[in-house]
N, C-alpha and C positions, 0 to 999 in steps of 0.2 A: 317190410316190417314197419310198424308204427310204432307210434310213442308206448303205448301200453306193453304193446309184444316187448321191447325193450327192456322196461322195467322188470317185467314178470321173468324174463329172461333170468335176467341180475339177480332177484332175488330167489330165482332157483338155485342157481350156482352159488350161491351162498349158503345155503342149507346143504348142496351136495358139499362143501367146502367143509361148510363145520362138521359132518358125520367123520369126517376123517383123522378129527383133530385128537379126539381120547380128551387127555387131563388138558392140556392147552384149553380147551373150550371151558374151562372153568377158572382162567385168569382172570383178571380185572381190567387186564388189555381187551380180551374176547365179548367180557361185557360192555364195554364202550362200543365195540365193534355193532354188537347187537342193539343198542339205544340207536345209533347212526343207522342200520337200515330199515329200524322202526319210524325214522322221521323220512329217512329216501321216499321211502313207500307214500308217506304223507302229503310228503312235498311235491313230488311227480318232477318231474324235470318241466325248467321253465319255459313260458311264453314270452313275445314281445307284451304283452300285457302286465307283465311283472317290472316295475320300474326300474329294478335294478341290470335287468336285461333288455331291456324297450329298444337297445342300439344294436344289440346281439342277436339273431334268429336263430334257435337250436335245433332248426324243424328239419333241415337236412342230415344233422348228425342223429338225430333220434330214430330216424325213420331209415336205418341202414346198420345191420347184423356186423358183426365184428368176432372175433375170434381174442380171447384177453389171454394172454400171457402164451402166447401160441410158442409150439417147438419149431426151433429154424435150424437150420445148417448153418447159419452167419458165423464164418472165420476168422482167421487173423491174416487171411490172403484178401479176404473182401472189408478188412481195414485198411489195407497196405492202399487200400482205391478213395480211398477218405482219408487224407490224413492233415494235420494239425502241423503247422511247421514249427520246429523247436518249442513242444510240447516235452512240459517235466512236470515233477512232480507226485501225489498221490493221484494216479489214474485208473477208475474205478468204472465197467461197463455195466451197462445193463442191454439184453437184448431182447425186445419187445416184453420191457420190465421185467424180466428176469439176472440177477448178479450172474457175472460171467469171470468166475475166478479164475480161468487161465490166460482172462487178455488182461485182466486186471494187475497193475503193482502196486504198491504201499513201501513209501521208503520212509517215511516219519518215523524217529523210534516213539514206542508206546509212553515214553516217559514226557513226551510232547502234548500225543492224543493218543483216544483210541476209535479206531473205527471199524463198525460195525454192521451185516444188515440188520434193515428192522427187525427181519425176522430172529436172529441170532441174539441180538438185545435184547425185543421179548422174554428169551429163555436163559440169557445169560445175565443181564444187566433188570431184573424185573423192577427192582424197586427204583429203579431211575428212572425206567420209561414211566410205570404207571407217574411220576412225579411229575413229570413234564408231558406226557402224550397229551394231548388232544385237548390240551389247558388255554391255548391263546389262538386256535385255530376254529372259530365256531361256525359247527354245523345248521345250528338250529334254521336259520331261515338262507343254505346254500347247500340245493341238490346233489353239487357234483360235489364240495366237500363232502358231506354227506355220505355219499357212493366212494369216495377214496376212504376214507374212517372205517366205512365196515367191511371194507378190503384189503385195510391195511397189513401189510406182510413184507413186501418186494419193496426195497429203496435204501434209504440209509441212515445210520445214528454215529453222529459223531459226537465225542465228547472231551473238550479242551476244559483239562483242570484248570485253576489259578495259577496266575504270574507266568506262562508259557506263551512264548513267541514262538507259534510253526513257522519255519522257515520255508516251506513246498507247500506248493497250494494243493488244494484237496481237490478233483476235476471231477464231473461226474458224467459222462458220457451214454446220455440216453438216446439207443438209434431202434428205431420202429423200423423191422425187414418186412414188407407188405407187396414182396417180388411174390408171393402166390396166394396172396389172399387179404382180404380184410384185417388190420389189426389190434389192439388195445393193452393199454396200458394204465396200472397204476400207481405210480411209487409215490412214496411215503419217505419225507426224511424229515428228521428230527437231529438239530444241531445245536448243543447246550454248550456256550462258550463261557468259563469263568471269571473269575474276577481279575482285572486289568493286565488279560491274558490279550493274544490278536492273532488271526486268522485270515486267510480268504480262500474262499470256494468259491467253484462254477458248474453251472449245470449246463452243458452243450447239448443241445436236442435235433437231432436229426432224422430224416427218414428216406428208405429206398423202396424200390418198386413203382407200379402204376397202380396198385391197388391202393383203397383210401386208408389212412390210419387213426388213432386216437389218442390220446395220452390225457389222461387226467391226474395232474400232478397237485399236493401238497407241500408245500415246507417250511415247517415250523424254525423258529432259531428263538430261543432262551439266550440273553446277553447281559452279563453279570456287570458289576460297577466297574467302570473305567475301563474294559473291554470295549476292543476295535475289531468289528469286522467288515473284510470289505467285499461285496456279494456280484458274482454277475452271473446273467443270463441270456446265455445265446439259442436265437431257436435260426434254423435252417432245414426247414421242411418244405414237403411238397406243397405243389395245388391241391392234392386232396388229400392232405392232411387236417385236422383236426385237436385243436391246444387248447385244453382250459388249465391254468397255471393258479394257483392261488400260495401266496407266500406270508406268513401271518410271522412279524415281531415282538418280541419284549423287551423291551430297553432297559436296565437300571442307572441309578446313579451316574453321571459322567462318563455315559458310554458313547461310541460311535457309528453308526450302522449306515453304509453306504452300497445303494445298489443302482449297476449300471445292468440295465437291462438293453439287447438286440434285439429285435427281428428281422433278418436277412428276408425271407423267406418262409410263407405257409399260407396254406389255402384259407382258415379259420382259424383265429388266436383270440382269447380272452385271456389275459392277466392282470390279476388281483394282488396287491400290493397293500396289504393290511399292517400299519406299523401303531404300535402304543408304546406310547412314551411314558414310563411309569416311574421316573426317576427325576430329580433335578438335574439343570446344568446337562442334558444329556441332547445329543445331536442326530438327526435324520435326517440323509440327502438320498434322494430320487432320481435317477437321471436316469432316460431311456431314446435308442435310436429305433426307430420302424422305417421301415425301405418298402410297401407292399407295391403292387404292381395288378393292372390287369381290372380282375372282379377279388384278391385277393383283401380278406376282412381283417383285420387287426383292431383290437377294441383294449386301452390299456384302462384297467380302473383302479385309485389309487385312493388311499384312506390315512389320516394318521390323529390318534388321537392322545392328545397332550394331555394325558392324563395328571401329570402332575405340574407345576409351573416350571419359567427358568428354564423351559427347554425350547430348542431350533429344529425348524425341518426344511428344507427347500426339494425344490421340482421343479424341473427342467427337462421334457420331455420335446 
């Protein structure tokens, strides 16, 4: 498979996606959806020719077939073989990007947060997603954004009103089962923190098998005045696994947003670290470990733009 087969691919299964949708295909979420793979199409997936990927070479994952949101047997016997020592909290799966509500818990009462999949938000929460979807996360000149936007469905919406201190972290557990075949994934989360509210999530990524995997992840976070969140991301994946991560911020007034990103472990990683600072007095620290080994690629790319004055950012990678 080449790069084109790929695409063409994608935007087939897009059109088989949307015949199924009925009224949903006429939300304002669905029309975003369809701008985003009006620009994929455009944009084609990158080259080292493109400056922003010149470190990056996408020619091996482009040119290999994948199966996106494949059906697995992954249990809660073959968690029992991965597990997490003194892990609490909100613990949320997905398995080869699909929510997996019976490994899943949720102990926060709602009066804290609420959380949601994307999907379920869509149809439940409309006028908050359209409010914040796909507002500080721009596709326009990033394919694989791009490809996560008009796919969006599978991942998560969380939403911490005002003056709320969660006490249990919100964990998100993405593990790619690629024990029989090629896999992919694309979640979607969208995390609206209120006003001098605080938080912290984690997105743990994992993968099993000898077959290669994908994940093209988004995550949005909206951060209201004087709100503190504290962000981490662990990936522990294979050699031939496959990670394009991109996590896009909005800062207000006197907020704090601190993200400690890992990579134990993975064949291919790009992560994208997009923060804007749209607030005075407001704070953004960057701190990331990579461990790669071997021919294994790890490429972190970080942005932050001080849009307004009076504000701090540090990085320490």
């Amino acid at each position: 498979m080449n790069n084109t087969d790929l695409k063409t691919q994608l935007i087939a299964d897009f059109k088989t996606a949307e015949g199924r949708m009925n009224g949903e295909a006429k939300s304002a979420v669905h029309q975003i959806r369809k701008q985003a793979l009006e620009r994929f199409d455009k944009l084609g997936f990158p080259t080292i020719r493109h400056e922003e990927w010149k470190y990056s070479n996408v020619k091996n994952l482009v040119n290999q077939a994948f199966e996106f949101n494949a059906v697995t047997d992954f249990s809660a016997k073959d968690l029992e073989e991965m597990p997490i020592p003194n892990l609490e909290g909100n613990i949320l799966y997905f398995i080869n990007g699909v929510y997996n509500a019976e490994l899943s818990i949720i102990v926060s009462p709602i009066i804290e947060l609420q959380i949601l999949t994307f999907a379920e938000a869509a149809k439940m929460q409309p006028e908050l997603v359209e409010q914040y979807f796909n507002k500080h996360s721009d596709y326009q000149d990033n394919a694989f954004t791009a490809l996560n936007t008009a796919f969006a469905n599978n991942g998560i919406f969380v939403h911490v009103p005002d003056n709320k201190v969660v006490t249990q972290p919100i964990i998100l557990r993405f593990i790619s089962d690629a024990r029989t075949l090629n896999v992919a994934s694309q979640p979607r989360n969208l995390i609206v923190v209120g006003k001098r509210s605080e938080v912290q999530i984690a997105e743990a990524y994992r993968s099993l098998g000898d077959n290669a995997s994908f994940t093209n992840a988004v995550t949005e976070f909206v951060i209201g005045e004087e709100a503190n969140v504290h962000y981490y991301k662990i990936q522990n994946e294979s050699d031939k696994s496959y990670h394009i991560g991109t996590t896009s911020v909005l800062q207000a007034d006197k907020s704090v947003f601190t993200a400690n990103t890992v990579t134990a472990n993975g064949g291919f990683v790009r992560n994208n670290l997009n923060v804007k600072i749209d607030g005075e007095y407001a704070e953004a620290n960057m701190y990331g470990l990579y461990i790669p080994n071997g021919k294994q690629h790890v490429d972190n790319h970080t942005a932050v733009d001080h849009a307004k004055p009076n504000s701090n950012s540090n990085e320490l990678y």
